[in-house]
mmCIF file of the N, C-alpha and C atoms, coordinates in Angstrom:
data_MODEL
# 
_entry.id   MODEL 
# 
loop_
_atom_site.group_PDB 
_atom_site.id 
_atom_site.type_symbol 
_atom_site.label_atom_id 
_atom_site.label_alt_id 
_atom_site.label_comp_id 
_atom_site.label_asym_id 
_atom_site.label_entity_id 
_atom_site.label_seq_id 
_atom_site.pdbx_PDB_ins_code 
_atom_site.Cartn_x 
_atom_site.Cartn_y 
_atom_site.Cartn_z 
_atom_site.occupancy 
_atom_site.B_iso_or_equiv 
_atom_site.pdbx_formal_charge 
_atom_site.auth_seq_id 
_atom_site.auth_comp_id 
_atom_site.auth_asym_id 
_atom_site.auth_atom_id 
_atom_site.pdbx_PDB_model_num 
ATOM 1   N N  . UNK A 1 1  ? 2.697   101.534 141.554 1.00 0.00 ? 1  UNK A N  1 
ATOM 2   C CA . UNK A 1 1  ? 3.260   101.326 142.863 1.00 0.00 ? 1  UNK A CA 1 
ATOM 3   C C  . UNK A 1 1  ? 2.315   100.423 143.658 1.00 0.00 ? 1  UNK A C  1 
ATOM 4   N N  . UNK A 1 2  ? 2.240   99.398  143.724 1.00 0.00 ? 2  UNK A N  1 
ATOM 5   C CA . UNK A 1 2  ? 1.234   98.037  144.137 1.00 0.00 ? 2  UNK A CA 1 
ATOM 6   C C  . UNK A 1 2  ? 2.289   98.187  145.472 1.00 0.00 ? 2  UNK A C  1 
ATOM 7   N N  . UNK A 1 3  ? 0.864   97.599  147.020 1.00 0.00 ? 3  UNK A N  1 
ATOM 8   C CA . UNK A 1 3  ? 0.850   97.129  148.061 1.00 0.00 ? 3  UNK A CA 1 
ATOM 9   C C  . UNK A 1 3  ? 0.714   96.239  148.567 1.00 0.00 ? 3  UNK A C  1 
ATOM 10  N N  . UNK A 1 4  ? 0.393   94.902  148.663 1.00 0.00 ? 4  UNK A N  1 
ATOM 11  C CA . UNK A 1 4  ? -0.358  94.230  149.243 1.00 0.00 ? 4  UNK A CA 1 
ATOM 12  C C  . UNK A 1 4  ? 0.076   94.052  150.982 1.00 0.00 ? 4  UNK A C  1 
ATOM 13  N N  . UNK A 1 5  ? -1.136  93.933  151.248 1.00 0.00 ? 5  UNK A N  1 
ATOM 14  C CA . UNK A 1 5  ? -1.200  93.952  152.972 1.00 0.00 ? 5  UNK A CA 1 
ATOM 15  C C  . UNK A 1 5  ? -0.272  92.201  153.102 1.00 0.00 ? 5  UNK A C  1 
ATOM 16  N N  . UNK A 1 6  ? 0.567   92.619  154.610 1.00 0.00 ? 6  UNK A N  1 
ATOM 17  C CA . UNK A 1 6  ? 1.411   91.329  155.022 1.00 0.00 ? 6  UNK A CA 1 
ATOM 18  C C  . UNK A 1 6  ? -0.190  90.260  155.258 1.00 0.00 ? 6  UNK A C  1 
ATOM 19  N N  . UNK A 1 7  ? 0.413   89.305  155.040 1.00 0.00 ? 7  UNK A N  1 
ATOM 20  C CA . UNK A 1 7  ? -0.495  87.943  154.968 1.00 0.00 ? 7  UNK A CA 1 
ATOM 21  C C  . UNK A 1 7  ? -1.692  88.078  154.284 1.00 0.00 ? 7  UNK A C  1 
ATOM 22  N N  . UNK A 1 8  ? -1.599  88.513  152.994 1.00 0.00 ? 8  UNK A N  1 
ATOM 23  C CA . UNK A 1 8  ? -2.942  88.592  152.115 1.00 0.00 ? 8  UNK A CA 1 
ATOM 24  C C  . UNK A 1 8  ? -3.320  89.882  151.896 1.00 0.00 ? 8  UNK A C  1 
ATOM 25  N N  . UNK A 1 9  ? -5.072  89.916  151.709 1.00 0.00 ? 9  UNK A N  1 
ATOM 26  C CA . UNK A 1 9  ? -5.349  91.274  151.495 1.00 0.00 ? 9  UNK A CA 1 
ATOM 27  C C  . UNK A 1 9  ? -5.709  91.611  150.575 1.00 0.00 ? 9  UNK A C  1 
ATOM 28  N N  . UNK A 1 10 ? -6.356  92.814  150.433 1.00 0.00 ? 10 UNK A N  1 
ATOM 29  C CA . UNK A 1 10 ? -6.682  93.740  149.146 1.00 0.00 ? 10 UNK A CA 1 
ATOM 30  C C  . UNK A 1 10 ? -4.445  93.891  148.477 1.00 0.00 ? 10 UNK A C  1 
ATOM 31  N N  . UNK A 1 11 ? -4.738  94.395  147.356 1.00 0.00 ? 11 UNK A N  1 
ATOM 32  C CA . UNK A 1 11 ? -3.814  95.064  146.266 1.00 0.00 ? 11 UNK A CA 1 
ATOM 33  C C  . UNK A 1 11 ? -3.820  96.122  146.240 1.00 0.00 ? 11 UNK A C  1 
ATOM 34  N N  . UNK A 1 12 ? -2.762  97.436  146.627 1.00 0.00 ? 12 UNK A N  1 
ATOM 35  C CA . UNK A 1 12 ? -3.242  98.714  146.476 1.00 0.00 ? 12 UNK A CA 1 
ATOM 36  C C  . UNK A 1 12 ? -2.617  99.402  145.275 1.00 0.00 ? 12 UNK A C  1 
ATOM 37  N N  . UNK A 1 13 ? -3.081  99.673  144.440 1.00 0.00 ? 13 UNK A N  1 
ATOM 38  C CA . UNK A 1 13 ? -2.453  100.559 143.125 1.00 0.00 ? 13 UNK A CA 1 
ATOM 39  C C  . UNK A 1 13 ? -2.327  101.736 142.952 1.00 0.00 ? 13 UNK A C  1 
ATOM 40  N N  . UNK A 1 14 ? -1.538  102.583 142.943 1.00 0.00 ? 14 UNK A N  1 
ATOM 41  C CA . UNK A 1 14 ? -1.419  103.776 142.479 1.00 0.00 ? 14 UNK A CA 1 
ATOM 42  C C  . UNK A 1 14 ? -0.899  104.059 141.317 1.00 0.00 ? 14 UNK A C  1 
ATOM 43  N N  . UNK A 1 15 ? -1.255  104.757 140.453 1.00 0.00 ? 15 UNK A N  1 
ATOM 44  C CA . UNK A 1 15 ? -1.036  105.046 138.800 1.00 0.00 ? 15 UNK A CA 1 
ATOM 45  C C  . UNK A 1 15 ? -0.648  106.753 139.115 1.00 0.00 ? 15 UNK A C  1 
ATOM 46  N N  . UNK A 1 16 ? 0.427   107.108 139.171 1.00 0.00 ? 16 UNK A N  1 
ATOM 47  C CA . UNK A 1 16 ? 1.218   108.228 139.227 1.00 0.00 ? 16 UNK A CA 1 
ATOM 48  C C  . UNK A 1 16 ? 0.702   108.743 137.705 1.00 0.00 ? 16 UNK A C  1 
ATOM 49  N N  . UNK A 1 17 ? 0.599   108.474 136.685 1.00 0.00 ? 17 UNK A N  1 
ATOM 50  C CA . UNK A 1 17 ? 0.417   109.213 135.823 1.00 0.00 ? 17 UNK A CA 1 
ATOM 51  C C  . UNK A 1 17 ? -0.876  109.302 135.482 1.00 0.00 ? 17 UNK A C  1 
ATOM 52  N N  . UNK A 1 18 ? -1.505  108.976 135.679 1.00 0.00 ? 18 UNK A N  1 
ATOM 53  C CA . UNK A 1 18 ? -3.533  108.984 135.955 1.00 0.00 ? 18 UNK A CA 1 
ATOM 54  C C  . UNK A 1 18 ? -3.622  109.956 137.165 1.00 0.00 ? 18 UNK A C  1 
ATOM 55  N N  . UNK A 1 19 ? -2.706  110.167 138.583 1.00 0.00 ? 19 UNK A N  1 
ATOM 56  C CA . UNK A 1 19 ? -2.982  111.188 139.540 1.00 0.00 ? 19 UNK A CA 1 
ATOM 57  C C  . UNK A 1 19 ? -2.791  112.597 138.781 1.00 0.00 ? 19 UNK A C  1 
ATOM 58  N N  . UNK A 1 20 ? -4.070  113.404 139.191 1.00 0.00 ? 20 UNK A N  1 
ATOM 59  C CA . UNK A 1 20 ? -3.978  114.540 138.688 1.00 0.00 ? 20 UNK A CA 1 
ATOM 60  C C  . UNK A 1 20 ? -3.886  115.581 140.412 1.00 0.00 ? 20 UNK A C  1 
ATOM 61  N N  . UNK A 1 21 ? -3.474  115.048 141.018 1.00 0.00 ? 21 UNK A N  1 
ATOM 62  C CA . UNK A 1 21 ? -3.469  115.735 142.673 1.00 0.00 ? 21 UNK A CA 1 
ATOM 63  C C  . UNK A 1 21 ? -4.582  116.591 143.076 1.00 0.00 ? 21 UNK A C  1 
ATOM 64  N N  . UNK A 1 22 ? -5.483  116.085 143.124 1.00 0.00 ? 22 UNK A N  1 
ATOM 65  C CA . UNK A 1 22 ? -6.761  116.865 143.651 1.00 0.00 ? 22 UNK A CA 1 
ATOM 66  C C  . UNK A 1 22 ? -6.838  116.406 145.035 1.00 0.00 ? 22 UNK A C  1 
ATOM 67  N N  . UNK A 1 23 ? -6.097  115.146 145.307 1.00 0.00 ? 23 UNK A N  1 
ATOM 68  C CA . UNK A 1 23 ? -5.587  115.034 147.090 1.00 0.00 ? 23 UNK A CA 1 
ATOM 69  C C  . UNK A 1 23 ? -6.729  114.407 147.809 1.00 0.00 ? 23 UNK A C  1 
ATOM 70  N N  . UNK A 1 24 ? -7.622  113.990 146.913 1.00 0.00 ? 24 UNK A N  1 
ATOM 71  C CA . UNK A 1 24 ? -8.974  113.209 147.693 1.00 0.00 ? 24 UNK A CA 1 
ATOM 72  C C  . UNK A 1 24 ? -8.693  112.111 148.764 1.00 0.00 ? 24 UNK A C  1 
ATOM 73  N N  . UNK A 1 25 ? -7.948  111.811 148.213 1.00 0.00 ? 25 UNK A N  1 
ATOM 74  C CA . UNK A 1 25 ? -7.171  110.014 148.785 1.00 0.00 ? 25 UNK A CA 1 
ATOM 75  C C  . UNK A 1 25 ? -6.487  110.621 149.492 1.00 0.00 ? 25 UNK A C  1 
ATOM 76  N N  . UNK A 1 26 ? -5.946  111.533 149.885 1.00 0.00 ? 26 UNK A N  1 
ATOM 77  C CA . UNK A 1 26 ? -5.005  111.854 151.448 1.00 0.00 ? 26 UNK A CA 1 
ATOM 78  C C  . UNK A 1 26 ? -6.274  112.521 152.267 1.00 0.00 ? 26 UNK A C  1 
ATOM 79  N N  . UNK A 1 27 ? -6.974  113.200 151.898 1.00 0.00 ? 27 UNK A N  1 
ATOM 80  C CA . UNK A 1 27 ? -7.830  113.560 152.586 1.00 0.00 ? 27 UNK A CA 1 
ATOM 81  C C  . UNK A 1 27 ? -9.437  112.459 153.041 1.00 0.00 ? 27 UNK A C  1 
ATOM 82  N N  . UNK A 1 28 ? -9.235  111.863 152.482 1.00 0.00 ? 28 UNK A N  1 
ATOM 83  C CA . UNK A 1 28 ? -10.299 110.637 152.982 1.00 0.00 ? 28 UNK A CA 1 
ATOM 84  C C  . UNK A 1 28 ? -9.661  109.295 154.014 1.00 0.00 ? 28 UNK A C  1 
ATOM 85  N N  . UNK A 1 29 ? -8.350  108.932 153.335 1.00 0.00 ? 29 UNK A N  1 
ATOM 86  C CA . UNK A 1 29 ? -7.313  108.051 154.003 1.00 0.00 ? 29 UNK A CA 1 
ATOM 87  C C  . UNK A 1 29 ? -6.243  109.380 154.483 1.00 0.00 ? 29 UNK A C  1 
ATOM 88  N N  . UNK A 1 30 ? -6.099  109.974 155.211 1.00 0.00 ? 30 UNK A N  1 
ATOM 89  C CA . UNK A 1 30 ? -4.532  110.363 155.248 1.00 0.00 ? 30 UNK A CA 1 
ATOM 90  C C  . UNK A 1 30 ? -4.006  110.060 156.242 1.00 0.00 ? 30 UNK A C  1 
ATOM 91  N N  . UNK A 1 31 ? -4.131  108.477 156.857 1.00 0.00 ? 31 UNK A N  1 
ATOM 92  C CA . UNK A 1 31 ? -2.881  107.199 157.157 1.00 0.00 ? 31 UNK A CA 1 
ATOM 93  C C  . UNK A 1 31 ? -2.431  106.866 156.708 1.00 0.00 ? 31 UNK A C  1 
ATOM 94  N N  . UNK A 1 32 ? -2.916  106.342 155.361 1.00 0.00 ? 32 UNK A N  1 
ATOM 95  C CA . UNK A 1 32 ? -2.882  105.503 154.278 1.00 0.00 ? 32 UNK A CA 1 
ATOM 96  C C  . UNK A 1 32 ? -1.904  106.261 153.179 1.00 0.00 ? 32 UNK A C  1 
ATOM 97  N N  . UNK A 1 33 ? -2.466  107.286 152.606 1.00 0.00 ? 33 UNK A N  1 
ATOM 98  C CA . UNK A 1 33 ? -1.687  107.997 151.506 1.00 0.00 ? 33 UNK A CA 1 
ATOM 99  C C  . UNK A 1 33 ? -1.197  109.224 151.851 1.00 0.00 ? 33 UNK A C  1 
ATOM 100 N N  . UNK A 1 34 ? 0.040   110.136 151.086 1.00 0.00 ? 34 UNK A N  1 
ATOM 101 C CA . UNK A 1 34 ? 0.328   111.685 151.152 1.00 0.00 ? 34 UNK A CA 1 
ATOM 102 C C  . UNK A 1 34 ? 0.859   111.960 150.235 1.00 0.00 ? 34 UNK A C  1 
ATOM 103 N N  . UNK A 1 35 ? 0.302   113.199 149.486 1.00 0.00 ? 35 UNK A N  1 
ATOM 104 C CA . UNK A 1 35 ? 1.333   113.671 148.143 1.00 0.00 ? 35 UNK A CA 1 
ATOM 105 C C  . UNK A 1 35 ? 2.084   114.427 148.928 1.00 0.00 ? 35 UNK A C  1 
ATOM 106 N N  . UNK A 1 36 ? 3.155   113.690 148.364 1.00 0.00 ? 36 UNK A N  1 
ATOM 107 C CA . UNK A 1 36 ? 4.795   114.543 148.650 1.00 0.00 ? 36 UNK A CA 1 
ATOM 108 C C  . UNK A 1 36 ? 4.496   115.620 147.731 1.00 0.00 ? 36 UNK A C  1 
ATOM 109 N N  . UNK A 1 37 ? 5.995   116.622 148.020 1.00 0.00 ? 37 UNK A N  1 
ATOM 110 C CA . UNK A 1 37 ? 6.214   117.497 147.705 1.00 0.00 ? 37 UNK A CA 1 
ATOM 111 C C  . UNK A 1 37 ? 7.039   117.672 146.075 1.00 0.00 ? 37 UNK A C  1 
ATOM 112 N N  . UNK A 1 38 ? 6.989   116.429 145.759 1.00 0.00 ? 38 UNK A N  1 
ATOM 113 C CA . UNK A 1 38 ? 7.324   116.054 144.567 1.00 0.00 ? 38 UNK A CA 1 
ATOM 114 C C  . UNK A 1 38 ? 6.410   116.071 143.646 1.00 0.00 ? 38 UNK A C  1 
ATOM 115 N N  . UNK A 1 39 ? 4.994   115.968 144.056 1.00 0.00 ? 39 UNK A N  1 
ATOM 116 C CA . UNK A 1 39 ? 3.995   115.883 143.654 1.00 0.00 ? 39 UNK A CA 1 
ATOM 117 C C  . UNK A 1 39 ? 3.315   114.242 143.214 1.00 0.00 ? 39 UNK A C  1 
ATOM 118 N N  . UNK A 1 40 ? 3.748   113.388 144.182 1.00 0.00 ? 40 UNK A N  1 
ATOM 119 C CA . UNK A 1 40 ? 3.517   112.365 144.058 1.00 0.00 ? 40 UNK A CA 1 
ATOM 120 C C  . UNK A 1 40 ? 2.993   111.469 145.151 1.00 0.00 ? 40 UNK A C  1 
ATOM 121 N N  . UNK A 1 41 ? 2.326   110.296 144.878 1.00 0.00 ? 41 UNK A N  1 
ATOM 122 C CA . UNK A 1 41 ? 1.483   109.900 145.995 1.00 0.00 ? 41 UNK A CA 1 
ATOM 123 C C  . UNK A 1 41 ? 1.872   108.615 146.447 1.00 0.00 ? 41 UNK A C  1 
ATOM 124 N N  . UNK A 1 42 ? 2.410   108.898 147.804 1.00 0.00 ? 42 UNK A N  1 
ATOM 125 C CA . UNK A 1 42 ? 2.847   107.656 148.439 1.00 0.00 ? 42 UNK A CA 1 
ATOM 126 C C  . UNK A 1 42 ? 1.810   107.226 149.275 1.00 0.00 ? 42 UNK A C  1 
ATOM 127 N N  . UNK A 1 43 ? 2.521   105.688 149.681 1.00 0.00 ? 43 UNK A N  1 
ATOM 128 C CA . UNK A 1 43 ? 1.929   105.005 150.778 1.00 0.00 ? 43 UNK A CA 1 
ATOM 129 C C  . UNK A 1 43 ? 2.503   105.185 152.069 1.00 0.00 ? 43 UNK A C  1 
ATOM 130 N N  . UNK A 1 44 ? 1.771   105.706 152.899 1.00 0.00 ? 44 UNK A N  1 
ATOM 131 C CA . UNK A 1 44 ? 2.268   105.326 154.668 1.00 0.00 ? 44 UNK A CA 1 
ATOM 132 C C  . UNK A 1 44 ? 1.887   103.661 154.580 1.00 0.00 ? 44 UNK A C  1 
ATOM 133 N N  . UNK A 1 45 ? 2.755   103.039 154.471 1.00 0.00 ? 45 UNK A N  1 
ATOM 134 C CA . UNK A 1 45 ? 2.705   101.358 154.408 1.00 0.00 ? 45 UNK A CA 1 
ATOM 135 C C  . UNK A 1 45 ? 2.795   100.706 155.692 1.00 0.00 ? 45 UNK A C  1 
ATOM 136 N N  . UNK A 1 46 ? 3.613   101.498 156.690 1.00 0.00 ? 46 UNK A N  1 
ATOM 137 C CA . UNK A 1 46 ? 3.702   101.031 158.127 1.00 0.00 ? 46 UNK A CA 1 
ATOM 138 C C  . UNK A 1 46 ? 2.420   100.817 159.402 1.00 0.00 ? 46 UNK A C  1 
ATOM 139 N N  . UNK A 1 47 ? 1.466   101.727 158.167 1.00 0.00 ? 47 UNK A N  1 
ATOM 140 C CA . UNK A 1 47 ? 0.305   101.906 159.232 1.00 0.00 ? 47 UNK A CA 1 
ATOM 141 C C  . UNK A 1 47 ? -0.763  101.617 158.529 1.00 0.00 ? 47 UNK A C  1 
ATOM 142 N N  . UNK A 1 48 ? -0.904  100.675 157.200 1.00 0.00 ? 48 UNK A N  1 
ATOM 143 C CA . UNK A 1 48 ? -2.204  99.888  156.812 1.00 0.00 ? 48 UNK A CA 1 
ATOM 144 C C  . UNK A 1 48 ? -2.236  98.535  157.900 1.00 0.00 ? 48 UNK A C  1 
ATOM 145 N N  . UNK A 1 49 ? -3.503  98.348  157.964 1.00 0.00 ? 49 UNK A N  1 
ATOM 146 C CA . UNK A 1 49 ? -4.179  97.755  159.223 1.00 0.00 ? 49 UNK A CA 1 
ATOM 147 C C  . UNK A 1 49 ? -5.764  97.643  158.300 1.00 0.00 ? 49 UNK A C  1 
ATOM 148 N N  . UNK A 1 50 ? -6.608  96.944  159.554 1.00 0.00 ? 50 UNK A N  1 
ATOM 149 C CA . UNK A 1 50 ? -7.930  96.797  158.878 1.00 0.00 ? 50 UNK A CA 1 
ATOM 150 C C  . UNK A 1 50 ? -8.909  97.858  158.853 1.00 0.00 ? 50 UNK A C  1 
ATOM 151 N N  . UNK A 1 51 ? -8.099  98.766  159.674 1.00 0.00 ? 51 UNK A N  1 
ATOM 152 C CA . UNK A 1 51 ? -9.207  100.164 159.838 1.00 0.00 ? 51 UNK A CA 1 
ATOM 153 C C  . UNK A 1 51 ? -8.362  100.959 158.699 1.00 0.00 ? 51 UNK A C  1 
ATOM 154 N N  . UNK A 1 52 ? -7.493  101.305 158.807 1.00 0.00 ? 52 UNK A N  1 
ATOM 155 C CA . UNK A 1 52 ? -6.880  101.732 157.354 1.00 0.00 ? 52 UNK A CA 1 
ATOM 156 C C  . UNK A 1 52 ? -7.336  101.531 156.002 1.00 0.00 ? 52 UNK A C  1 
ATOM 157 N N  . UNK A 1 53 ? -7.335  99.739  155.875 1.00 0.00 ? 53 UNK A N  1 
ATOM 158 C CA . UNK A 1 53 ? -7.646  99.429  154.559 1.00 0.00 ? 53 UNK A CA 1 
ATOM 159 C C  . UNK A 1 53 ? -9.078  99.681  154.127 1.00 0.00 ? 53 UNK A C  1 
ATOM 160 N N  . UNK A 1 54 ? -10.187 100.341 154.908 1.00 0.00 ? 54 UNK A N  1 
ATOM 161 C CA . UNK A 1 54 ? -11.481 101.002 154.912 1.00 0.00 ? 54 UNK A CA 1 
ATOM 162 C C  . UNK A 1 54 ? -11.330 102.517 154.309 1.00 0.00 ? 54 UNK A C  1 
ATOM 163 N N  . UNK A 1 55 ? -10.407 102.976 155.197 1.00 0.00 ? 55 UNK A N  1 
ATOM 164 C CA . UNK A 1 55 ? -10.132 103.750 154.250 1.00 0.00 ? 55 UNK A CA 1 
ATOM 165 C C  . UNK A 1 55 ? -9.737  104.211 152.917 1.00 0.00 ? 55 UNK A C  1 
ATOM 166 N N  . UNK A 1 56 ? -9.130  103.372 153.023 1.00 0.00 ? 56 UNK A N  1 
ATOM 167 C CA . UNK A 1 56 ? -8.100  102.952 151.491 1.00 0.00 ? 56 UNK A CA 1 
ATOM 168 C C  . UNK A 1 56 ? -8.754  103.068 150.215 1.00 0.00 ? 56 UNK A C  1 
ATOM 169 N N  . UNK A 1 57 ? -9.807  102.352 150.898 1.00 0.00 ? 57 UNK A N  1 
ATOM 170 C CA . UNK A 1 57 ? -11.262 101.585 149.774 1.00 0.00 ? 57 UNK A CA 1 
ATOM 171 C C  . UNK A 1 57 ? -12.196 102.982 149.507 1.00 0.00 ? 57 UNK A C  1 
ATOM 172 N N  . UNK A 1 58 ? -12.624 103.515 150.622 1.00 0.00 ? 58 UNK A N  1 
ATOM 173 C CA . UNK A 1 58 ? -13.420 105.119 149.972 1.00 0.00 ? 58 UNK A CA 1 
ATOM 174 C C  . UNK A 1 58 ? -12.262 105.933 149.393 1.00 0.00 ? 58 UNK A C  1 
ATOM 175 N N  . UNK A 1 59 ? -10.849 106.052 149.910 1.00 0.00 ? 59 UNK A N  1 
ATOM 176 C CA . UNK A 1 59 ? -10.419 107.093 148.597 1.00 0.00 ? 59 UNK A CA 1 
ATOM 177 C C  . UNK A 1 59 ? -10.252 106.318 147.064 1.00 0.00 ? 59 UNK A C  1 
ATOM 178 N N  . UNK A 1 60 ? -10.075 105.118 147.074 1.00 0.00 ? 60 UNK A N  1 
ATOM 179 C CA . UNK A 1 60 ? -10.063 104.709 146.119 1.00 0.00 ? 60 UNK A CA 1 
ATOM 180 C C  . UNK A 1 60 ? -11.588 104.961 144.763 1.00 0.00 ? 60 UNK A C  1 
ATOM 181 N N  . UNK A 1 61 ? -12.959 105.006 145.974 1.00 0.00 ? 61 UNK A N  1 
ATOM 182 C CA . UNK A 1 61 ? -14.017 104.952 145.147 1.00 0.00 ? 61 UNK A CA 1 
ATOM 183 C C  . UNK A 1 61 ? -14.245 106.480 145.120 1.00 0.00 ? 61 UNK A C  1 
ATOM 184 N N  . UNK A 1 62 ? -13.349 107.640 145.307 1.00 0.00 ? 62 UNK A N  1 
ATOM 185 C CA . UNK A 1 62 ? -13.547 108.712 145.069 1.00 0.00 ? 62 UNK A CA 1 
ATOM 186 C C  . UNK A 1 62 ? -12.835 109.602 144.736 1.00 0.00 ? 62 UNK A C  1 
ATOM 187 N N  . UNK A 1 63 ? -11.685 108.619 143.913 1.00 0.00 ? 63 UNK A N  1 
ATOM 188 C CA . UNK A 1 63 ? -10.847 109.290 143.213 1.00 0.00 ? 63 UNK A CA 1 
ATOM 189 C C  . UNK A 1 63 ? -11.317 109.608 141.886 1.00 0.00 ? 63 UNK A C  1 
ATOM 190 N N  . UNK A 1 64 ? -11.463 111.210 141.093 1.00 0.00 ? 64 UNK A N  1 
ATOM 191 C CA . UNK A 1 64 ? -12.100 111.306 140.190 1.00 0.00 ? 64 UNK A CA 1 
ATOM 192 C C  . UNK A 1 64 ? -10.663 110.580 139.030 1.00 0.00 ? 64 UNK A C  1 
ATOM 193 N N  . UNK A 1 65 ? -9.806  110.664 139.000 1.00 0.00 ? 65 UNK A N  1 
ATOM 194 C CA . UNK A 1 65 ? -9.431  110.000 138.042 1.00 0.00 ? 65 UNK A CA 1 
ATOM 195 C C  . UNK A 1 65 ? -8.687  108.081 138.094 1.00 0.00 ? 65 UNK A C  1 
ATOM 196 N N  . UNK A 1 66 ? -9.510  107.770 139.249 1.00 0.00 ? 66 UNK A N  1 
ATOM 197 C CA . UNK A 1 66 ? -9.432  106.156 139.359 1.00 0.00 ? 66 UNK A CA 1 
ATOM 198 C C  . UNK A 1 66 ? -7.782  105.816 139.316 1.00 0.00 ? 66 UNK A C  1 
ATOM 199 N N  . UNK A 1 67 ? -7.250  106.662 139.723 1.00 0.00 ? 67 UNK A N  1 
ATOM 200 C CA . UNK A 1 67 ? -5.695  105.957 139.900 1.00 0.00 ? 67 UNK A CA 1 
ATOM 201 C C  . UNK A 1 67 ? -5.348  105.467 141.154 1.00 0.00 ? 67 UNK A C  1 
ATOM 202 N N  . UNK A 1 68 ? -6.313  105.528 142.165 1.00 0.00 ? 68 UNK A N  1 
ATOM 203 C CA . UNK A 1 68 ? -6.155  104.442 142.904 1.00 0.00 ? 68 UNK A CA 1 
ATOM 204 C C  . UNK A 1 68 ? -6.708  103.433 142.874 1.00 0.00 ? 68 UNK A C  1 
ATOM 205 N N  . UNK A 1 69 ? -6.881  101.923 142.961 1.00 0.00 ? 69 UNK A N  1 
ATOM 206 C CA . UNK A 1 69 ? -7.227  100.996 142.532 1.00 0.00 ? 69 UNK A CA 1 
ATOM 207 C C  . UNK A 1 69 ? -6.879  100.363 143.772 1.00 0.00 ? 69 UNK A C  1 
ATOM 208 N N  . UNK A 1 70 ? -7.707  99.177  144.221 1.00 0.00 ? 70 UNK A N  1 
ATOM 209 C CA . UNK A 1 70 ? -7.720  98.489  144.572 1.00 0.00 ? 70 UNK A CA 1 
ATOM 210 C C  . UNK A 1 70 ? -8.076  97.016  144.415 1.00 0.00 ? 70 UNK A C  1 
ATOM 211 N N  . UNK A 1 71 ? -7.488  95.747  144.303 1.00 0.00 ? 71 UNK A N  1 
ATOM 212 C CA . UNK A 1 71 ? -7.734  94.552  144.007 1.00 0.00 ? 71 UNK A CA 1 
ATOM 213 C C  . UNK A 1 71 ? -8.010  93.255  144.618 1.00 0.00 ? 71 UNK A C  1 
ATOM 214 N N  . UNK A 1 72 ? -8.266  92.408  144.549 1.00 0.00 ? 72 UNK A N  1 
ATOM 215 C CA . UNK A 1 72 ? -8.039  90.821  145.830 1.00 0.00 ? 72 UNK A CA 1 
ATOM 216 C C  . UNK A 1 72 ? -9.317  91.249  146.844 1.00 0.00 ? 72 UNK A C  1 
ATOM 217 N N  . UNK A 1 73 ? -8.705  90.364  147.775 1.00 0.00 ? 73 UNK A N  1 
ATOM 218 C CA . UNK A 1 73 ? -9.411  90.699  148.536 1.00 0.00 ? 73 UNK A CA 1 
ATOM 219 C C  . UNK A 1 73 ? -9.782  91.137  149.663 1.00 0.00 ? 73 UNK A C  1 
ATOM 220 N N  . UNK A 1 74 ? -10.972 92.083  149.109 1.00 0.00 ? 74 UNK A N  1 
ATOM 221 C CA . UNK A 1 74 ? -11.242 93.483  149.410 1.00 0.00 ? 74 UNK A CA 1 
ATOM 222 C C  . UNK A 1 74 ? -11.901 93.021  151.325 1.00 0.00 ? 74 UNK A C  1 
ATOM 223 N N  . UNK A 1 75 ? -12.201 91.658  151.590 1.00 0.00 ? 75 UNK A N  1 
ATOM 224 C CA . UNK A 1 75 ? -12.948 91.733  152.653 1.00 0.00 ? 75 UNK A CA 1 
ATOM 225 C C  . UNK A 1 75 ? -12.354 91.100  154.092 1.00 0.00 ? 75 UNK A C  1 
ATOM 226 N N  . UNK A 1 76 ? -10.829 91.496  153.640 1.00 0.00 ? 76 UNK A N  1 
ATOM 227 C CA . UNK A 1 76 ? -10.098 90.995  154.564 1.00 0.00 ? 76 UNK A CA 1 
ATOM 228 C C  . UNK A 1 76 ? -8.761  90.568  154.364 1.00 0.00 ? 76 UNK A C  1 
# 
């Protein structure tokens, strides 16, 4: 499920089958991401911004099973 921010940007990846829901990434970003009740992890897409996409970036580097990903670029 790839993001990219309007006019450029980082790439945001989520790998639904690499999420094992330990919920790090809603709880580090939770603007950014929420596991539904489906057990799956969406994007709040309406509300990435540049303070968001900071976030984005620590749940990404503290997801123990790396299914969030992020790509491009990361510095704006």
């Amino acid at each position: 499920m790839p993001f990219r921010l309007p006019g450029g940007g980082p790439r945001i990846s989520v790998d639904n089958d690499r999420c094992e829901l330990y919920g790090i990434c809603a709880m580090e970003a939770p603007d950014v991401f929420d596991l539904g009740q489906d057990g799956r992890l969406r994007f709040h897409t309406r509300l990435l911004d540049e303070t968001t996409i900071e976030q984005a970036k620590m749940a990404a580097r503290c997801c123990p099973m790396q299914a969030v990903v992020m790509r491009g670029d990361l510095d704006g």
